[in-house]
C-alpha positions in Angstrom: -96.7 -13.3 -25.1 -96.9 -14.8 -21.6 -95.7 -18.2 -22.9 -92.3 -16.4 -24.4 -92.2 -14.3 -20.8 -92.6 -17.9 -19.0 -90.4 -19.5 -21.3 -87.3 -16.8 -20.3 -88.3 -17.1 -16.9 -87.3 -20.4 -17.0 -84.2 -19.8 -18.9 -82.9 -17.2 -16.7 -84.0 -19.4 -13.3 -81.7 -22.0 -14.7 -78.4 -20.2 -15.8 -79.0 -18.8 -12.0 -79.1 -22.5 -10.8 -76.5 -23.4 -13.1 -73.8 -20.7 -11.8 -74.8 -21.5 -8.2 -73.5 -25.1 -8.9 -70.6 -24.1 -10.4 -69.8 -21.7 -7.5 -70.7 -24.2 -5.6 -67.9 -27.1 -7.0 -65.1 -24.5 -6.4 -66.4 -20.9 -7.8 -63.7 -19.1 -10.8 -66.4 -20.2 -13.4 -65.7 -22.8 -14.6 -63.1 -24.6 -12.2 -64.4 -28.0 -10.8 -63.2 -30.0 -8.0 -60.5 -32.7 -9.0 -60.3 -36.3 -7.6 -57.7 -36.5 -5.3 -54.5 -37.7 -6.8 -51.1 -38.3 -5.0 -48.1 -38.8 -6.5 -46.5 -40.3 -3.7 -47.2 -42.6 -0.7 -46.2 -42.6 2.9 -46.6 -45.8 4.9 -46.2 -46.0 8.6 -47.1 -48.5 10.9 -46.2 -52.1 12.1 -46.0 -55.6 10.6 -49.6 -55.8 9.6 -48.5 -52.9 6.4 -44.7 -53.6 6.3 -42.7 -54.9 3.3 -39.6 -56.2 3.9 -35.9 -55.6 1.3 -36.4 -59.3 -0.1 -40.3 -58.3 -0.4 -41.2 -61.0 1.6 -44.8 -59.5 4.0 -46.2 -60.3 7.5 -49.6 -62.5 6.0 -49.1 -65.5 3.9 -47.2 -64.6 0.9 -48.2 -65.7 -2.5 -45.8 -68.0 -5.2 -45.2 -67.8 -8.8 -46.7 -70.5 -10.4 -43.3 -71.5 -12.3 -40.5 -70.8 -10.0 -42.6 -71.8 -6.9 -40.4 -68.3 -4.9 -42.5 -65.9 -3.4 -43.9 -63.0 -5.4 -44.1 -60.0 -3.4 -47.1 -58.7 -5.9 -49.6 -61.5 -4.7 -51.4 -61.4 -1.7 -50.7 -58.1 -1.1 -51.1 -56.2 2.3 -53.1 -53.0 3.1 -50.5 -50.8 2.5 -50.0 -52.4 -1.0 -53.6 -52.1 -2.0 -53.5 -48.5 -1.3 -50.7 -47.4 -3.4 -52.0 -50.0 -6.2 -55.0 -47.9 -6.4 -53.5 -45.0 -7.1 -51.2 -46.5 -9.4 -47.8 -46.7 -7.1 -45.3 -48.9 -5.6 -42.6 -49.4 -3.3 -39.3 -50.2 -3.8 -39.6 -52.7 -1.8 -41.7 -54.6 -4.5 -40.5 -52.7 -7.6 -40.6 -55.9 -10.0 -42.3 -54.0 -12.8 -38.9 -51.3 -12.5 -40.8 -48.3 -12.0 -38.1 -45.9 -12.6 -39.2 -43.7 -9.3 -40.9 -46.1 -7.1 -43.4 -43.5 -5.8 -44.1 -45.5 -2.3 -41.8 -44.8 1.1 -42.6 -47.9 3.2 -41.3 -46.8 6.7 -43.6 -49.6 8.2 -41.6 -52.0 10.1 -42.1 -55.5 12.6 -42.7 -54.7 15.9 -43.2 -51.3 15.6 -45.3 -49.4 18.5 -46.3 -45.3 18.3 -43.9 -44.1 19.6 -41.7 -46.0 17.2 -43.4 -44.3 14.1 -43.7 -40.9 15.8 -39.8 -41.3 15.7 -39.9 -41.5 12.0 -42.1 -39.1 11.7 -39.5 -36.6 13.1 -36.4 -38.1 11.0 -38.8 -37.9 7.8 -40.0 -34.0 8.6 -36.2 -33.3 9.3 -34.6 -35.2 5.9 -37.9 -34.2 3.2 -41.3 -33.3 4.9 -44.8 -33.5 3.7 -46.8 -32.3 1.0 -50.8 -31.2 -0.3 -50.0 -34.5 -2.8 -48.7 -37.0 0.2 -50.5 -39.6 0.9 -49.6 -40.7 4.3 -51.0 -44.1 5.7 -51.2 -45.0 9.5 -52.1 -47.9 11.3 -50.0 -49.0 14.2 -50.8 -49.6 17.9 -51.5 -53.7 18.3 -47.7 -53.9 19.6 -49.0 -51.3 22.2 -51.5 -53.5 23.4 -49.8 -56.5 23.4 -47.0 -54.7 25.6 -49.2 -53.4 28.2 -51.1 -56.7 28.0 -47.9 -58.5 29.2 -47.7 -56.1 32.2 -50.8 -57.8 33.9 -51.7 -58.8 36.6 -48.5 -56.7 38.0 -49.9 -53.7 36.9 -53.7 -52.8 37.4 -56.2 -52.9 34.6 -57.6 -49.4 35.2 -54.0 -47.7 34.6 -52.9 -50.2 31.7 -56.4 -49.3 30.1 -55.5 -45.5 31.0 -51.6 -45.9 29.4 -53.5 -47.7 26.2 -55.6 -43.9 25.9 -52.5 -42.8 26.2 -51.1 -44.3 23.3 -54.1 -43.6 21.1 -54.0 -40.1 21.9 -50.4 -40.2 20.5 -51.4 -41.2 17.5 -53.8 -38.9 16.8 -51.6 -36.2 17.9 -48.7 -37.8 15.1 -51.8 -37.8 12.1 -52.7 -34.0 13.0 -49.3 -33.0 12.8 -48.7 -34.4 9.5 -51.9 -32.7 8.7 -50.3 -28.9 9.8 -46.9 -29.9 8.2 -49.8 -29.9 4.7 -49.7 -34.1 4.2 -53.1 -35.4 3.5 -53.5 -38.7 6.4 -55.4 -41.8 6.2 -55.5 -43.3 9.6 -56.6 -46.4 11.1 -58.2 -47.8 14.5 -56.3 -51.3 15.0 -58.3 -55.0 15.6 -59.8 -55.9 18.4 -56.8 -58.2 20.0 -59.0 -59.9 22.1 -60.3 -61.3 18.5 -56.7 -62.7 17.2 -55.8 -66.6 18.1 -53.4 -65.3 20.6 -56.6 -63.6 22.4 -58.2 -66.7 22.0 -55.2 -68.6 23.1 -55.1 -66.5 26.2 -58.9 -67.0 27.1 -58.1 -70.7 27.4 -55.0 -70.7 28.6 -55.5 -67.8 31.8 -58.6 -68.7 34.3 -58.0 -65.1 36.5 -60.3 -63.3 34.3 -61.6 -63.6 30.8 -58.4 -62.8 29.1 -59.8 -61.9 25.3 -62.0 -59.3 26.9 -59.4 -57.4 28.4 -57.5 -57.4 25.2 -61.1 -56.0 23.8 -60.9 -52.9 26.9 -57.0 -52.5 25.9 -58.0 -52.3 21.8 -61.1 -50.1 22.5 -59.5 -47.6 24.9 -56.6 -46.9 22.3 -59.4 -46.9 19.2 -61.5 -44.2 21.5 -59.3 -42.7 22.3 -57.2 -42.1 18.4 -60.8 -40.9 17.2 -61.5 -38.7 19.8 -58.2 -36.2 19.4 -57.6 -36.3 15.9 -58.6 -33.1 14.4 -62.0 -33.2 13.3 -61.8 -30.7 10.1 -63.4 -33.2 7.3 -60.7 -32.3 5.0 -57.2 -33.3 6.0 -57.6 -36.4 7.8 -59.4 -39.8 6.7 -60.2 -42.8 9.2 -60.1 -45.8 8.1 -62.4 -48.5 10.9 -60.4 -51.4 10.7 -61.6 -52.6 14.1 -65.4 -52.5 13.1 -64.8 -54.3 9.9 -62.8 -56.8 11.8 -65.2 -57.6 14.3 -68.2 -58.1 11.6 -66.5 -60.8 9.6 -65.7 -62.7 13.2 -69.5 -62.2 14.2 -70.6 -63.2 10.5 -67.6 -65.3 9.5 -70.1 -67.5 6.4 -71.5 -63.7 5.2 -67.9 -62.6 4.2 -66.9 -65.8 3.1 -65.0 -67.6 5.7 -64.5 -70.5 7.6 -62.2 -69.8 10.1 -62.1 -66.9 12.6 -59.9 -67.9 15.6 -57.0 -69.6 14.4 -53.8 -69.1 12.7 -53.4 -70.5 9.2 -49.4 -70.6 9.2 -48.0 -73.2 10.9 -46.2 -72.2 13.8 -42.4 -73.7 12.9 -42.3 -71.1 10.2 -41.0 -67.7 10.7 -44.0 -65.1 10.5 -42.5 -63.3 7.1 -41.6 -67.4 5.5 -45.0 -68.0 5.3 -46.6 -69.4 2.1 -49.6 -70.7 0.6 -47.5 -74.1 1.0 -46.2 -73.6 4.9 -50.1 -73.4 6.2 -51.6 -75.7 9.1 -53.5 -79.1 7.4 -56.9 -77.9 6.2 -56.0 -74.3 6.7 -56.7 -71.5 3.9 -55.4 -68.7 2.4 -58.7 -67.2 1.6 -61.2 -68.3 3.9 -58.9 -68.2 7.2 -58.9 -64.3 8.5 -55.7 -65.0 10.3 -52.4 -65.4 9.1 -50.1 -65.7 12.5 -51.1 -65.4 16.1 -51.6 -61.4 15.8 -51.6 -61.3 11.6 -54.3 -61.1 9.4 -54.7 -63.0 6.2 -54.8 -61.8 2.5 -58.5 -61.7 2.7 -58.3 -58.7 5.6 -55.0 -57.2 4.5 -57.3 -57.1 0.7 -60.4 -55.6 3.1 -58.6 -53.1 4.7 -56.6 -52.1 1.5 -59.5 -51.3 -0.4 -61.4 -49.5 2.8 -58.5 -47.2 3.0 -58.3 -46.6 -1.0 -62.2 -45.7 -0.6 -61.9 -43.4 2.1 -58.7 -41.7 0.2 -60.8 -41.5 -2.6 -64.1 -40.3 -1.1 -62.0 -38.0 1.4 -62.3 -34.0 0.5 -57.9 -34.1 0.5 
């Protein structure tokens, strides 16, 4: 008799247990919590993400083996990696005809925050955001570079204070496409100081230690993104481009390089012409982490990619 009690004990303990975890995963029985799934992408942002009409990208673009052109679908940048994940593209890069390209790509060269908190307002005017948006951020190295070139004229202490600035801008355009009900991914930008032009610079200028200040610029505006965005768990996802960045230059041989400071395109070639066949002699697609003077190689733009589509993934959108 005390065995059968003990037994239905145990039996009722765990349907208890059982209806906990369900209520737990979402309650109404026997609902469970679904993977995030978008059905469209938003990219904003500067070179580092963009795709331009002819598809050509801001890294060193891949060829077809046959017609020797460049193939927008190889070495794809970060943006590209995202939507891939989720099983989108832009029109931008549309070769498989995808009916209804599912990808906006607002990112553009040159772009600063301000310039994307401008589209933000023309896209909230013309369509909006949804709860099945996936909107991608990562802009801000135009930003430092711009108050960079204002030194020595202006101070360090208030170009490091306009660079907080800037950040702060940011986060304020990720929470409100969170409020207008879009689900953001953003990210902190490089460490400048890192790029061959930082490198450049810490050669070339002998006032102070040039690649460091473009560290103070890159950190303030990183500090200063994380610290305002709204900090909810849910809507907004950060992406740390910056630490992973500064790991693969401090352990170049652990990630699989072999060249952290320079720029594998050769410097006669416009920054969106450059190939696997237009790089610098003994320079590589694949184990250079630079592209251009501010540009990162496929490697990174493959790293970052596939950071972002993990946090989207992981995120509780």
């Amino acid at each position: 008799m005390q065995r059968v009690v003990s037994q239905k004990i145990k039996r009722g303990l765990a349907a208890v247990a059982a209806a906990a975890l369900v209520a737990g995963c979402g309650g109404g029985g026997t609902s469970q919590i679904d993977p995030f799934k978008p059905t469209r992408i938003v990219a904003f942002g500067d070179e580092s993400g963009a795709i331009l009409q002819s598809g050509k990208k801001y890294t060193i673009n891949g060829l077809n083996a046959d017609t020797k052109l460049i193939d927008c679908k190889l070495n794809p940048v970060w943006s590209q990696v995202l939507a891939y994940g989720f099983g989108m593209v832009y029109p931008q890069c549309n070769t498989d005809y995808v009916a209804l390209p599912q990808g906006i790509m607002y990112a553009a060269a040159g772009d600063k925050v301000a310039d994307v908190q401008a589209k933000i307002d023309q896209h909230l005017s013309n369509d909006g955001f949804g709860p099945k948006d996936l909107v991608a951020l990562f802009v801000g190295v135009n930003d430092i570079l711009e108050l960079y070139r204002q030194f020595p004229a202006v101070s360090s202490d208030s170009l490091i204070n306009e660079a907080k600035a800037r950040g702060k801008l940011l986060a304020q355009q990720a929470n409100r496409i969170a409020n207008a009900n879009g689900r953001v991914l953003v990210s902190t930008i490089f460490d400048v100081g890192l790029t061959p032009f930082g490198q450049n610079e810490r050669q070339q200028q002998t006032d102070t230690d040039r690649a460091v200040f473009l560290n103070d610029l890159s950190s303030a505006f990183n500090t200063a993104l994380r610290l305002n965005l709204l900090n909810d768990g849910r809507l907004i996802g950060l992406v740390l481009t910056d630490e992973t960045i500064q790991q693969i230059a401090r352990y170049p041989t652990a990630f699989g390089y072999t060249n952290v400071t320079q720029a594998a395109c050769r410097t006669d070639v416009a920054a969106q012409e450059c190939t696997t066949d237009t790089l610098q002699p003994g320079a590589s697609a694949t184990t250079w982490l630079w592209a251009g003077s501010t540009l990162l190689a496929p490697g990174a733009q493959q790293r970052i990619g596939t950071l972002a589509l993990t946090r989207a993934r992981n995120n509780p959108f």
